[in-house]
C-alpha positions in Angstrom: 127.4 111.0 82.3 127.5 108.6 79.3 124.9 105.7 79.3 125.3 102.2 77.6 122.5 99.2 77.0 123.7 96.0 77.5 120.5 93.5 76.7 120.9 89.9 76.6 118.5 88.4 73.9 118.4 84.8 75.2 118.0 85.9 78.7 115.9 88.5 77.9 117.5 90.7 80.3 118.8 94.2 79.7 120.7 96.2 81.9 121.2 100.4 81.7 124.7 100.9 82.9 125.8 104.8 84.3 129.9 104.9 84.0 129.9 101.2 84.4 128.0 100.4 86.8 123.8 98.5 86.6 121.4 101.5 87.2 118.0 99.3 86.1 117.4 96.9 85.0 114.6 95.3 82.6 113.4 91.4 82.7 110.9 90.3 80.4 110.2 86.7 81.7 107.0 84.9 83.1 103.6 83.8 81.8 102.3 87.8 81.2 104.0 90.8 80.8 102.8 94.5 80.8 101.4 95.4 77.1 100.5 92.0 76.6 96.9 92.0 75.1 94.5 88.8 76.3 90.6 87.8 75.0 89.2 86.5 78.3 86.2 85.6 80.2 84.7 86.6 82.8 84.5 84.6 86.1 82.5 86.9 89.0 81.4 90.4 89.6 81.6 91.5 92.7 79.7 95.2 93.3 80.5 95.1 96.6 84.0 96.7 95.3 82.7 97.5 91.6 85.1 95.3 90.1 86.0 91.7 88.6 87.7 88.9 88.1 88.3 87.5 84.7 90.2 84.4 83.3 93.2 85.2 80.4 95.0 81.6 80.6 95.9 78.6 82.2 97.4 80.3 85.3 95.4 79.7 88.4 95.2 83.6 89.5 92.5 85.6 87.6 92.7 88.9 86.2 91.5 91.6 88.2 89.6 95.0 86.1 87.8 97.9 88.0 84.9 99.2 87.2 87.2 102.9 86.3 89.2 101.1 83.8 86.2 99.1 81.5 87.0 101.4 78.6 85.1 100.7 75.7 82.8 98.7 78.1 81.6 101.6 80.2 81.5 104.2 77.2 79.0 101.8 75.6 76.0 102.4 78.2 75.8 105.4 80.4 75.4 103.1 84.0 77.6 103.3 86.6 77.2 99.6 88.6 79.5 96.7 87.2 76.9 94.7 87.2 74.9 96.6 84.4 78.4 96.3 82.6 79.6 93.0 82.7 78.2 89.8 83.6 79.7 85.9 83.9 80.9 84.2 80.8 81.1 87.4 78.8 83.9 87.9 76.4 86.2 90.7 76.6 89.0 92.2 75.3 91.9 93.6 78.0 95.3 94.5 78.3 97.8 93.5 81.2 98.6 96.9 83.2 100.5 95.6 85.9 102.5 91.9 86.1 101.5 89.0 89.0 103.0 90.0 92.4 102.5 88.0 95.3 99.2 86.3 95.8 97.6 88.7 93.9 97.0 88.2 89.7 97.7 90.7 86.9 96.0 93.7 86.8 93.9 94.3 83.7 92.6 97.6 81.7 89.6 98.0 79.0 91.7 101.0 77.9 94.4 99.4 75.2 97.6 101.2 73.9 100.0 100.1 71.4 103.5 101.8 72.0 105.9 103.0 68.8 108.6 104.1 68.4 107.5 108.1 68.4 103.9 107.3 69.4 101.4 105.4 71.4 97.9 104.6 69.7 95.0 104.2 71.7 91.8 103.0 69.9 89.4 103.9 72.6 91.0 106.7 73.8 90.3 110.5 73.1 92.2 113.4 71.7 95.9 114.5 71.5 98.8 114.4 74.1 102.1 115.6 74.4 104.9 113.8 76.7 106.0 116.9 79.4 109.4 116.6 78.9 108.5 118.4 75.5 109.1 122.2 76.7 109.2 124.4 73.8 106.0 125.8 73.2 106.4 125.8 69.1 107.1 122.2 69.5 104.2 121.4 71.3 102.2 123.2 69.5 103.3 121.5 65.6 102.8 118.0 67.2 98.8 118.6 68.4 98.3 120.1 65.0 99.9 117.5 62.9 97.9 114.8 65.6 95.0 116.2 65.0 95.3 115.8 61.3 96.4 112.0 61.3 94.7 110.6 63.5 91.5 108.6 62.8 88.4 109.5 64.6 87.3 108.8 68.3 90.6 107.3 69.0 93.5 108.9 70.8 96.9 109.6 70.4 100.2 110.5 72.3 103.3 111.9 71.3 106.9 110.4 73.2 109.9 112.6 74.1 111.4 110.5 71.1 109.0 112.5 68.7 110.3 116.2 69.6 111.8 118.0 66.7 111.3 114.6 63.9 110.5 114.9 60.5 106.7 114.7 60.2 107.0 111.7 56.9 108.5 109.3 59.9 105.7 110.0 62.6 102.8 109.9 60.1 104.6 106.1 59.4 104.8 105.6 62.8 101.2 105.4 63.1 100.3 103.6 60.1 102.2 100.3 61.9 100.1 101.3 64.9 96.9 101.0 62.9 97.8 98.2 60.9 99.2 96.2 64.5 95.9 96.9 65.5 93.8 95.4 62.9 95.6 92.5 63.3 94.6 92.3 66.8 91.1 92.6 65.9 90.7 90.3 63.6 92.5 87.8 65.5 90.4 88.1 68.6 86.9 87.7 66.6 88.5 84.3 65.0 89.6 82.8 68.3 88.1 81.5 71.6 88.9 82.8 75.3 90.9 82.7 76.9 93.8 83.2 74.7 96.9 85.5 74.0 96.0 87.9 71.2 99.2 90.0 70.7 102.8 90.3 72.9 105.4 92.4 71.5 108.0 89.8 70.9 110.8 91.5 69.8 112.7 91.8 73.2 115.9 94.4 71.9 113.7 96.6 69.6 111.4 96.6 72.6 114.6 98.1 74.6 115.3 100.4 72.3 112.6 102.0 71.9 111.7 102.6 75.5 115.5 103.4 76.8 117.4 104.6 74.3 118.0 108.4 75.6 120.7 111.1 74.1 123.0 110.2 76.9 123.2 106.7 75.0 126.6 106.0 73.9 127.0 102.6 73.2 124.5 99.3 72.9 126.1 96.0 73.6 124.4 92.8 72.2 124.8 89.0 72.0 122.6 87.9 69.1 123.5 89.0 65.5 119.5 89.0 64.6 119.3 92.0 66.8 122.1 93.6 66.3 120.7 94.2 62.4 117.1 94.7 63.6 119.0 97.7 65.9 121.7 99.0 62.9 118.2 99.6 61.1 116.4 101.1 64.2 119.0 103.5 64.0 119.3 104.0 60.3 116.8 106.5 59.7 117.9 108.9 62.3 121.2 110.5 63.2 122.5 109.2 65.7 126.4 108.5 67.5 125.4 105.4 69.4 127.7 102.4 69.1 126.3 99.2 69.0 129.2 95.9 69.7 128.6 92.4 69.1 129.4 89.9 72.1 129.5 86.5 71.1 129.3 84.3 74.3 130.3 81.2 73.0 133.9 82.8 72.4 134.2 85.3 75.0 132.6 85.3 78.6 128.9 85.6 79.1 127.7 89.0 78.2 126.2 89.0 82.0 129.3 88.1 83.9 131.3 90.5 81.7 129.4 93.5 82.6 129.0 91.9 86.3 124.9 91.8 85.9 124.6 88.3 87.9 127.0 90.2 91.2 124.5 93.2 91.0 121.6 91.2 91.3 123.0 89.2 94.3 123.8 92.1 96.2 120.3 93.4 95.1 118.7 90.5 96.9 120.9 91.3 100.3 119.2 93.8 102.5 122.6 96.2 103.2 123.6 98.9 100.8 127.3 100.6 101.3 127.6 104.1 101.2 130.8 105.5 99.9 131.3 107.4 102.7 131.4 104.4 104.9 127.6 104.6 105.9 125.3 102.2 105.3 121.1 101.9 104.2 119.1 98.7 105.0 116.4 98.0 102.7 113.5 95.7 103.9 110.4 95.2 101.6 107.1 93.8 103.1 103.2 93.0 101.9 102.4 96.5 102.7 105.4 99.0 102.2 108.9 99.2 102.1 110.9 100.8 104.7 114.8 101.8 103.9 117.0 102.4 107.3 120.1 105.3 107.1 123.1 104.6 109.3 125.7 106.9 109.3 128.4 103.6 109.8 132.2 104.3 110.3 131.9 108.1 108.5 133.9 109.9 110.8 135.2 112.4 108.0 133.6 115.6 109.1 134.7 118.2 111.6 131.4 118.1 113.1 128.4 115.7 113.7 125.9 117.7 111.9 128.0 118.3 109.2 128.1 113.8 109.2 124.5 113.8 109.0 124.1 115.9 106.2 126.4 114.0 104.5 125.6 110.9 104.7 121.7 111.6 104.1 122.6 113.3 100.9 124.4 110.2 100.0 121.6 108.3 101.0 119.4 109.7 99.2 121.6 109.5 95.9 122.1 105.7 96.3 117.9 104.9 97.6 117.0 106.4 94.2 119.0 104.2 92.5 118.2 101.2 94.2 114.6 102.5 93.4 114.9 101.6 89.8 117.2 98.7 90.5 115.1 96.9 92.2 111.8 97.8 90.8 110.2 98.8 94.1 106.6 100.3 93.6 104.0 101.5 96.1 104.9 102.7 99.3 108.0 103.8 100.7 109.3 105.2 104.2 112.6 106.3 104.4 114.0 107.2 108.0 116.9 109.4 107.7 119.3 110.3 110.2 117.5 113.1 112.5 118.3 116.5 111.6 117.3 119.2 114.3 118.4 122.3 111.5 115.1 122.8 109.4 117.6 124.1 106.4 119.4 121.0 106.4 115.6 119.1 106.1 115.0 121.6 103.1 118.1 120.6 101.6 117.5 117.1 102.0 114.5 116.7 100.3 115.5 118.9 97.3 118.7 116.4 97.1 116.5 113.7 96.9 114.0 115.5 94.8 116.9 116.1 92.0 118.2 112.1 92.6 114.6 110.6 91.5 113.7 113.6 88.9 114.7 111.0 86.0 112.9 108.1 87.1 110.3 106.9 84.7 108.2 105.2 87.4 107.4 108.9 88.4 108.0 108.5 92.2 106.3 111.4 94.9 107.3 112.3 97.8 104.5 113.0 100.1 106.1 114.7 103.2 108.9 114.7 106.2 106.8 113.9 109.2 107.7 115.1 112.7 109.5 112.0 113.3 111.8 113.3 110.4 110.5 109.7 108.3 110.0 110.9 104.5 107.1 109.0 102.8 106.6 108.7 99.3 105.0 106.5 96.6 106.5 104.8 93.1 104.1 103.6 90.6 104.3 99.8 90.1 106.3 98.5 86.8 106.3 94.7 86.6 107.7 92.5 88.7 110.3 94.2 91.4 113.9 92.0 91.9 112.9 90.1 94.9 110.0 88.1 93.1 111.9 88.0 90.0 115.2 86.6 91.4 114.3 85.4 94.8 113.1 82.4 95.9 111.0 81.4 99.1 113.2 79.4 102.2 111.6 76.5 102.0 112.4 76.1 106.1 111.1 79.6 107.4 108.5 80.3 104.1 110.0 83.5 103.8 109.3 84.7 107.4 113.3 85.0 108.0 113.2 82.7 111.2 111.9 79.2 111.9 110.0 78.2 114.8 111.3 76.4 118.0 108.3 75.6 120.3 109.0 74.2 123.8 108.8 70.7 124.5 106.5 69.7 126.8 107.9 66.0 127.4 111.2 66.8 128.4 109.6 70.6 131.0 108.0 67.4 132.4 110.5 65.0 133.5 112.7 68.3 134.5 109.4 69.0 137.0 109.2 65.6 138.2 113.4 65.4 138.9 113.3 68.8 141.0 110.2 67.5 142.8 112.0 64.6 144.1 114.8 66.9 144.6 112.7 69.2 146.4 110.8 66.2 148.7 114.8 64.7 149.5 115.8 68.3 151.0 112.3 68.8 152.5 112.9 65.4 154.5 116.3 66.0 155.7 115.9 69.4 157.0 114.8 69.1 160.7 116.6 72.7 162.0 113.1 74.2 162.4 111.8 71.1 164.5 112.1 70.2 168.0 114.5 67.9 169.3 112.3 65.3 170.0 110.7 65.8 166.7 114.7 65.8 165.3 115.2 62.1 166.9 111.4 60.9 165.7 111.6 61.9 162.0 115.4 60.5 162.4 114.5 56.9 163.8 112.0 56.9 160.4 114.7 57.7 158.2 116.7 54.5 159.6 113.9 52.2 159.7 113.4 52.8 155.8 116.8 52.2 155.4 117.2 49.1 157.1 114.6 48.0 155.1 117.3 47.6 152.3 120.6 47.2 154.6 121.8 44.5 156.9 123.2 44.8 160.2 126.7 45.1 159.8 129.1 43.4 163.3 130.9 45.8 165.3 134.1 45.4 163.8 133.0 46.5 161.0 131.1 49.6 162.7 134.6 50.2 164.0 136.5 50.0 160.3 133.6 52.5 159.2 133.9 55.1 162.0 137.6 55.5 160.6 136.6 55.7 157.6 134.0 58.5 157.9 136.5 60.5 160.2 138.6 60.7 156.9 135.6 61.8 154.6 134.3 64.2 156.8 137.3 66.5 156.6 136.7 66.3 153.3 132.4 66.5 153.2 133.0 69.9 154.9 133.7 71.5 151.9 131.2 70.0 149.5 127.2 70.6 149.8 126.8 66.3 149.5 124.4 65.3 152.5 125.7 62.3 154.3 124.6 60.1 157.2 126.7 59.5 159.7 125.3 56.4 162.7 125.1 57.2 166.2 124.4 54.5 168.4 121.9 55.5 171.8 120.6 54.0 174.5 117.1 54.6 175.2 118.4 56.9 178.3 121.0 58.9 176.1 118.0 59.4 173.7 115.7 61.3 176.6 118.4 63.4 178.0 119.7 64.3 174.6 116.3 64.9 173.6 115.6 67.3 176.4 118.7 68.9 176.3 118.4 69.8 172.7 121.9 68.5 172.5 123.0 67.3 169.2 123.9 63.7 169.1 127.3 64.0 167.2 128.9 65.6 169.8 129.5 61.8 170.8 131.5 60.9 167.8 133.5 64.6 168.3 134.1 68.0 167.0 134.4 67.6 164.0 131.1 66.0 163.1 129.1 68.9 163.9 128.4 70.4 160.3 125.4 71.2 158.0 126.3 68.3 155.8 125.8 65.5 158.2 122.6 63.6 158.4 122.3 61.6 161.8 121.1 57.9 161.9 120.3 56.4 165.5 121.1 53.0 166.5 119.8 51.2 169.7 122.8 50.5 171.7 123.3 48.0 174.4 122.5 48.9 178.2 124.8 47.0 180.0 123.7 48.1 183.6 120.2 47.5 182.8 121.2 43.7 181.6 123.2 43.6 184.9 120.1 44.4 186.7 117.9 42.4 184.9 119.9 39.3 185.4 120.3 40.2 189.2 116.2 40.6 189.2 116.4 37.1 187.6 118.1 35.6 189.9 116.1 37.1 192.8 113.2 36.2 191.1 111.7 31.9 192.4 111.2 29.2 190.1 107.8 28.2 189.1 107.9 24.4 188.3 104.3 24.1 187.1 101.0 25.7 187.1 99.7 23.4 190.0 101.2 24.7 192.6 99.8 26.4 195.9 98.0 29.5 196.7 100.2 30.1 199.2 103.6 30.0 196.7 101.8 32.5 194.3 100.8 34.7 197.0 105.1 34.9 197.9 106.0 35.0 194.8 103.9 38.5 194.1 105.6 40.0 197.0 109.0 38.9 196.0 108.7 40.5 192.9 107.0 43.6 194.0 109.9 44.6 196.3 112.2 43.4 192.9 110.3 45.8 191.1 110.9 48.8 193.4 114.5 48.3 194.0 114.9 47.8 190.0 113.3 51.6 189.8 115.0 53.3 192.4 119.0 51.9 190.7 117.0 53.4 187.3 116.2 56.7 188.5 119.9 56.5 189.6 121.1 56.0 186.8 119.3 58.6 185.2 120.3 61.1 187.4 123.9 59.7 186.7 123.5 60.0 183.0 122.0 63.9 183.5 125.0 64.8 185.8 127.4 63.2 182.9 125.8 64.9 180.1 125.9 68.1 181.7 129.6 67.8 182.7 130.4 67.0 179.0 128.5 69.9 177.7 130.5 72.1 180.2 133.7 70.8 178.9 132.9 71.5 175.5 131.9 75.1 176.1 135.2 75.5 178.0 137.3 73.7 175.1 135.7 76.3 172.8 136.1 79.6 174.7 140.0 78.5 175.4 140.6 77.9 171.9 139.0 81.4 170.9 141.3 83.0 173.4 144.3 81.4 171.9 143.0 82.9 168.3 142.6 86.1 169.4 146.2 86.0 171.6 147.7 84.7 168.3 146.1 87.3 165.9 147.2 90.1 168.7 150.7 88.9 168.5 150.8 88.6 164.8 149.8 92.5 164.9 
């Protein structure tokens, strides 16, 4: 697979594209970047963790050193507690080891390296290395000798894959701009006062070329003339077949748009990954880990289900390593796959995905495939990953994803206080579970607070509204609406009714016996019991003043005594009257309703 470089010097953004398509990419932007070297101060020890915090610029997160990488510091005296090592206000000499993420500052190391092109000099480091991709044994063996040789004492040095099987005149140079680089840095940081930036490798392109440029690198695509001579001389010294293209942005289009670098990163920033299989991966990072989702989608192209799984794992696990290095994740990872019951398909997994991340250079490890077939493993930390660098926090939601909706107490309490009313209403017109008497008692209440608010309306008018209500109650049958229909009672029609548990509509008729009707009870007029009154009145002597005789009074009592008892015996008449009516009435009605129940049942029979 043939490899090309596209770096975009103003941006400062290179890309390594694999047949055409973004792999990784590399973004040197933001106040510090790895390999830059800083003279700071320092702020606080803390030995409760054996470590510290120390100021390198005007950024308001501190450094952070541990005790393990003081360097120089700790080789200096033989202690082991911080404390003994460093104290506040000291001056010291670090190098940024891993960018700003998060709330959390750079990290910082005692232990400085300067990178070249074949080498990496380390001034308080110790002995010689070799890179492992280096395999031959002769190899190996010619660079530790000629390291040994070159190197000045009690520093260290380490040999690049770049270095195998190079001319010994261009290492041995190598290393004198190391030296020279860092004699520069040393002089400058005794001249100057923390905190303050001592040495950054500003030369984005040669920076790019000397850290990606592998034998599978065809062709090197750049938009700044500058650089493309600082890379046509990079390249001079050595044979090589890589092509390196001017692009000029100001006549063609942008170098990033071109070589679609802007569309990558936007569907970097979006959670789902499509297989080509028609699967899909979901990719969620968090504070603690990131965890990556497998879905086997619309694949539907294998004979058999297991054979689907397989597949689209494998392909999975192919595309996860790449978005690995495209989106710079570091730390930890989880991965759940598709389960798997065959323990040979497991194997063959992992040594799928073993093979996919063998070439990353952020050395990734997979730990193990638990029982709940999740496969854990962890990727050293390389800058700043795509979400940080790219993305920016919702300004609604503060990066949670969703925005909170709290209930509103104001308006749960006027909903309360409607159905409560609503609730008292029903609680007052429901009088199925009283007595009848109770029925007519808690029904005269009912009319005296309305008449509070209503006049008395005349007869004829009582006579237009009984009309009326005889047309709307065909039609309040069907609806749930409670409405009050008047009944007018005599004080008599009120006991026996009462006592028969009769329901008062069945004056009115029929029809007006229904769950939706509310009864209001009028006093009606007792025309016999005016007659009789009027006849007592007449019986009854007139008394022209208060002086008159004993004798009179005396008379009069009696007279109105034997009134009295005749008056009660034509009542209890007309009770009994009024009983024998009602009754009668009641008979009728069950007769009416057992004839019309035959009829049904004669005209259901006949239908059949």
């Amino acid at each position: 697979m043939s490899q090309q470089i596209v770096i975009a010097e103003q941006a400062r953004i290179a890309a390594l594209l694999t047949d055409d398509r973004v792999d990784e990419l590399i973004v040197a932007q933001g106040q510090y970047q790895i390999g830059d070297i800083f003279l700071g101060t320092v702020e606080n020890v803390l030995p409760g963790i054996d470590a510290a915090f120390i100021d390198i610029g005007e950024s308001e997160k501190n450094g952070f050193i541990h005790v393990s990488d003081l360097g120089p510091l700790r080789l200096k005296k033989g202690v082991v507690g911080i404390t003994e090592l460093l104290e506040p206000k000291q001056k010291v000499l670090v190098q940024i080891m891993k960018e700003p993420t998060g709330n959390k500052g750079p990290r910082l190391t005692g232990n400085i390296s300067l990178p070249g092109k074949y080498l990496i000099f380390q001034p308080f480091g110790q002995g010689v290395n070799i890179s492992r991709k280096i395999n031959t044994d002769t190899e190996r063996s010619r660079l530790r000798a000629l390291g040994v040789l070159i190197k000045p004492p009690s520093t260290g040095l380490l040999f690049r894959t770049e270095a195998e099987k190079i001319k010994e005149e261009l290492l041995i140079e190598d290393l004198e701009n190391l030296i020279q680089q860092w004699d520069q840095v040393i002089k400058i940081s005794e001249s100057s006062l923390p905190p303050n930036l001592i040495n950054r490798d500003e030369d984005f392109s040669l920076k790019i070329l000397r850290d990606c440029v592998k034998p599978s690198t065809k062709k090197i695509i750049l938009d700044n003339k500058i650089a493309l001579e600082k890379a046509k001389n990079f390249f001079g010294n050595n044979d090589s077949n890589v092509e390196l293209i001017f692009h000029s942005n100001d006549i063609n289009e942008h170098i990033l748009e071109k070589y679609q670098i802007n569309k990558t990163i936007q569907k970097a920033l979006q959670p789902r990954v499509d297989l080509p299989s028609g699967g899909y991966i979901i990719i969620e990072p968090t504070e603690a880990l990131t965890v990556i989702d497998v879905n086997s989608g619309s694949f539907t192209r294998s004979a058999n289900s297991r054979q689907t799984v397989l597949w689209t794992n494998c392909e999975a696990a192919v595309e996860i390593s790449r978005q690995m290095k495209l989106r710079n994740i570091g730390g930890v990872l989880v991965i759940d796959f598709i389960d798997m019951e065959s323990r040979r398909d497991q194997f063959q997994l992992l040594e799928q995905f073993t093979l996919a991340i063998k070439d990353d250079s952020a050395r990734p490890q997979i730990a193990e495939l638990t029982e709940l077939g999740l496969v854990e493993l962890t990727r050293k930390r390389q800058g700043q990953n795509i979400y940080e660098l790219f993305g920016k926090r919702c300004s609604n939601c503060n990066g949670l994803g969703h925005t909170e909706n709290l209930p509103n107490y104001q308006n749960l309490n006027s909903e309360t206080t409607q159905t409560a009313k609503k609730t008292s209403k029903l609680v007052d017109t429901k009088f199925t579970d009283l007595d009848p008497p109770q029925v007519i008692e808690n029904q005269e209440k009912i009319v005296k607070k309305e008449s509070l608010s209503s006049k008395n309306l005349n007869k004829d008018d009582d006579h237009s509204k009984k009309k009326e209500n005889d047309n709307e109650i065909l039609n309040s049958n069907s609806s749930r609406e409670k409405k009050v229909i008047t009944v007018e009672l005599s004080n008599d029609e009120k006991f026996v009714y009462s006592q028969l548990g009769i329901n008062p509509l069945i004056k009115l008729g029929k029809q007006y016996l229904t769950d939706n009707h509310l009864i209001r009870i009028e006093d009606g007029k007792n025309q016999e019991k005016e007659i009789s009154l009027e006849n007592n009145k007449k019986s009854k002597p007139k008394v022209s003043s208060k002086k008159a005789n004993k004798k009179t009074s005396t008379s009069n009592s009696i007279e109105k005594f034997a009134v009295e008892v005749d008056d009660s015996k034509e009542v209890n008449s007309h009770n009994k009257l009024l009983k024998e009516t009602a009754a009668n009435k009641e008979l009728e009605i069950i007769e009416e309703i057992d004839n019309s129940r035959r009829k049904r049942r004669r005209s259901s029979a006949s239908i059949e």
